[in-house]
C-alpha positions in Angstrom: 23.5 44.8 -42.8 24.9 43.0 -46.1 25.1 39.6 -46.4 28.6 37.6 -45.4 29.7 36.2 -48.5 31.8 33.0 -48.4 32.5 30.6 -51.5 32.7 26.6 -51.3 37.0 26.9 -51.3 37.2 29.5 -48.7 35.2 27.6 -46.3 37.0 24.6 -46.4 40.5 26.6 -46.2 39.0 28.6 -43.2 37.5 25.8 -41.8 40.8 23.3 -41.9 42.7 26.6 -40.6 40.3 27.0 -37.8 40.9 23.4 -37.2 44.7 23.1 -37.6 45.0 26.2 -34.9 43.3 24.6 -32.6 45.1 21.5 -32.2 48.3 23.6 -32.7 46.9 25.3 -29.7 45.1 22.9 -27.3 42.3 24.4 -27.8 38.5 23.1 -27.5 36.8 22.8 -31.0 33.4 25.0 -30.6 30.8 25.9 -33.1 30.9 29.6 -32.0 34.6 29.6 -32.8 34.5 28.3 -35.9 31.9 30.3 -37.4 34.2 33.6 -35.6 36.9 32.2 -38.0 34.9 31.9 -41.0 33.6 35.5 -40.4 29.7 34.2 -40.8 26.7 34.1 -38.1 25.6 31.0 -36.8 22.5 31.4 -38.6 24.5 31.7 -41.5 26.4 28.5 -41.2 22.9 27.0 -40.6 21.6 28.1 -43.7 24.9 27.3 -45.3 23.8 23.4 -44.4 21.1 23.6 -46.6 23.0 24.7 -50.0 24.2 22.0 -51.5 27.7 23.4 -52.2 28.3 23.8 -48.6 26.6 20.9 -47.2 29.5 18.4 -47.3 31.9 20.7 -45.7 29.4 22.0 -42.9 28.0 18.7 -41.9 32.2 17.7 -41.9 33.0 20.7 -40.0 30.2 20.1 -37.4 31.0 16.2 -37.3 34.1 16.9 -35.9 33.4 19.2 -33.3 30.3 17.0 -32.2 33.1 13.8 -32.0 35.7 16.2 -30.4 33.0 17.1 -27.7 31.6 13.1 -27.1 35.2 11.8 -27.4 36.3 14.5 -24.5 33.3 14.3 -22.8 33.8 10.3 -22.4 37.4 11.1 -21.2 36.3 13.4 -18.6 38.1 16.2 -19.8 35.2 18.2 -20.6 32.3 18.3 -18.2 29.7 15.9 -18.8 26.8 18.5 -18.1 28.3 21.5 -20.7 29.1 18.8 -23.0 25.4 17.4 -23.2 23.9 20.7 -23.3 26.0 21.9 -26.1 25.3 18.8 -28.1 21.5 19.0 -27.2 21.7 22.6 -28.7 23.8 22.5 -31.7 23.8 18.5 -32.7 20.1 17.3 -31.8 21.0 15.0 -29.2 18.1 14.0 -27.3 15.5 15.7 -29.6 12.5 12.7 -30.5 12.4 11.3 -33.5 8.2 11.3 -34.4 7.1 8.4 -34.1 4.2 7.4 -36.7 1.7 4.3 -35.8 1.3 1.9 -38.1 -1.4 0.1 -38.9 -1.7 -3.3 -38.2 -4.2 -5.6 -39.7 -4.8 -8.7 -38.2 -6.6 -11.3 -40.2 -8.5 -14.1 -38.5 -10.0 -17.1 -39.4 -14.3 -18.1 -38.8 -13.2 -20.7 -35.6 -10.8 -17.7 -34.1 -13.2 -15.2 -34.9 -15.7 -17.6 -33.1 -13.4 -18.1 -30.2 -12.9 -14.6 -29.8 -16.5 -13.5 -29.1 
């Protein structure tokens, strides 16, 4: 299977297309729809997040679907349950930031030391 190839310009043009029919439309802005439009694989669009040609217009791309979905979802007109599991999967809500403890050094002086024993 060869490799869907896709330049910079023809993203963005597909992309605000994609866009552009969908409001013309009514329709719901989804990830899997947009990537059907730009003729590339999810995992494809993934990895195009990572190139630095593409990383403006895919983290724009998926920052308005992920605001299309919250604003909706807030509005109840998309279900509150789909709408958190599709921005849990795609967007990383909910995912844990690790934390990492810090160390703390407390300094005290002979009489606190003293008091402390």
């Amino acid at each position: 299977m060869r490799k869907t190839t896709i330049t910079p310009t023809q993203f963005a043009k597909r992309a605000a297309s994609y866009f552009m029919r969908c409001d013309e439309d009514k329709r719901p802005y989804s990830l899997s729809a947009l990537c059907l439009s730009l003729n590339i694989t999810k995992r494809r669009f993934a990895a195009l997040r990572g190139d630095a040609d593409f990383a403006e217009a895919v983290e724009m791309a998926l920052l308005k679907i992920e605001a299309y979905i919250e604003e909706n979802s807030m509005a109840g007109k998309i279900n509150g349950t789909l709408a958190l599991a599709v921005l849990k999967e795609n967007f990383g809500w909910g995912e844990k930031t690790p934390q990492t403890a810090e160390r703390v050094e407390v300094l005290m002086s002979e009489e606190v030391q003293a008091l402390a024993k």
